[in-house]
Phi, psi and omega in degrees: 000134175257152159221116177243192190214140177198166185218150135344095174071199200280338197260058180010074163284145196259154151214134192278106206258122143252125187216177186239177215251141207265112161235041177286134182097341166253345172196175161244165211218168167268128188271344139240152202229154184269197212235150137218149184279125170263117195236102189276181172253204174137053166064343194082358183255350170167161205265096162321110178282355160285342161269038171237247205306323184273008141290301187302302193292063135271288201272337159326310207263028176230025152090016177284146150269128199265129147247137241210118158248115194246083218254174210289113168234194186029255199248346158314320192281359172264010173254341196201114172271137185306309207305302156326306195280316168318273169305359185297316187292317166291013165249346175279315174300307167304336182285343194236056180276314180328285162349299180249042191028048185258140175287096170346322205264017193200104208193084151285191200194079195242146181216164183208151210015275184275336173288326159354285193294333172291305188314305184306322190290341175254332164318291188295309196268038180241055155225012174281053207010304153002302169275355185315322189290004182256081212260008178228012202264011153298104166286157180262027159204140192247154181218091172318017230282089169066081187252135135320131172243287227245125172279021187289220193271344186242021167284143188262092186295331161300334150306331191286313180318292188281357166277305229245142172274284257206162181291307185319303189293317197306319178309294192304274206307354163258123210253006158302326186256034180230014154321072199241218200260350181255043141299135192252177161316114209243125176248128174228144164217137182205156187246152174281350196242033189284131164249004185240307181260087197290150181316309178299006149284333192278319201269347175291289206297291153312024188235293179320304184302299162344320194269339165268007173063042190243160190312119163211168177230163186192124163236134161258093160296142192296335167213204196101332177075240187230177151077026169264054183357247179298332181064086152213195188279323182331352203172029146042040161237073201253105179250089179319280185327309156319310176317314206306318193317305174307329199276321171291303198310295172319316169315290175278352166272000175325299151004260175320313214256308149114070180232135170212189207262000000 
């Protein structure tokens, strides 16, 4: 394993590269491998370490290379909009692919709650004029974890709060209704028994896609509440039944992305 570092927007927002060691030319192997940008949560008020690294090595160890985001919260975020550094970061990872032995073409993009709502926020909108200086920041698959959607009556309002200035932004920023036909592939999981994030942003968000006809999968587990990352004891969330969740997502970008180990 290599671990490197590079930054992001106007606040050097970080990102943590875990990747693997290049064995083209000793033996064979994939010489690019795919991507995923990882966006943990935390209200837009601070970056959860239970969605990072115990996340990460999960899909590190079926041979994906982890990118770790560590983006602009609390009051940070009115000098570095999260939504700039995120894509900042998929245009860098497509740029430096050589580099970091990545397959341009297979470059996800998982979030988990309020990082959710960043990811989707560069999934829907990175044909939005909002994004233009980023002509490359279409991930070509999106992985949904418990996401923030909708500022609406089932909105995680503190999210809304530490993102949006304005009535406007709240509007813009509910992302069920920015839902169009340049949407990419969507995988969501949400527990039913959610209490901070209600489940109906994940059914708001799949209702968007359907009607726009774009590919996804979605499990609503029965239980985990809200913030049960991996749901193991490793992150003292521990729902046996949940665990499963890594093993389906890996399955379907085998799938999307037509990658296997």
């Amino acid at each position: 394993m290599k671990i490197e570092n590079f930054k992001v927007g106007k606040a050097d927002a970080s990102v943590r590269c875990y990747l693997h060691d290049s064995f083209v030319g000793i033996c064979d192997t994939h010489e690019r491998r795919p991507a995923i940008l990882l966006i943990p949560g935390g209200g837009y008020q601070h970056v959860s370490p239970r969605e990072a690294d115990p996340v990460a090595f999960k899909f590190f160890s079926h041979g994906i290379n982890v990118f770790i985001l560590t983006y602009s919260t609390g009051s940070a975020i009115r000098v570095s909009k999260p939504i700039f550094e995120a894509a900042e970061a998929m245009c860098r990872i497509r740029e430096r692919s050589e580099e970091f032995s990545v397959d341009a073409a297979k470059v996800c993009i998982m979030g988990f709650s309020a990082g959710a709502h960043l990811a989707l926020s560069v999934a829907a909108l990175h044909s939005n004029s909002i994004l233009s200086d980023y002509p490359h920041c279409r991930p070509d698959c999106a992985v949904l974890i418990y996401p923030v959607v909708s500022s609406g009556i089932f909105s995680h309002a503190r999210s809304f709060d530490n993102l949006c200035e304005n009535e406007e932004e709240r509007e813009f920023y509910s992302l069920e209704k920015r839902i169009d036909e340049t949407m990419v592939p969507a995988f969501i999981v949400h527990a039913a028994n959610d209490p901070s994030v209600p489940v109906e942003n994940s059914l708001a968000l799949s209702l968007a896609l359907s009607k726009n006809r774009i590919p996804f999968e979605l499990h609503i587990l029965p239980e985990g509440g809200h913030g049960f990352s991996t749901a193991t004891e490793e992150v003292g969330r521990s729902f046996p039944h949940d665990t499963l969740w890594p093993e389906l997502c890996y399955s379907w970008l085998s799938m999307v992305l037509k990658y296997t180990e």
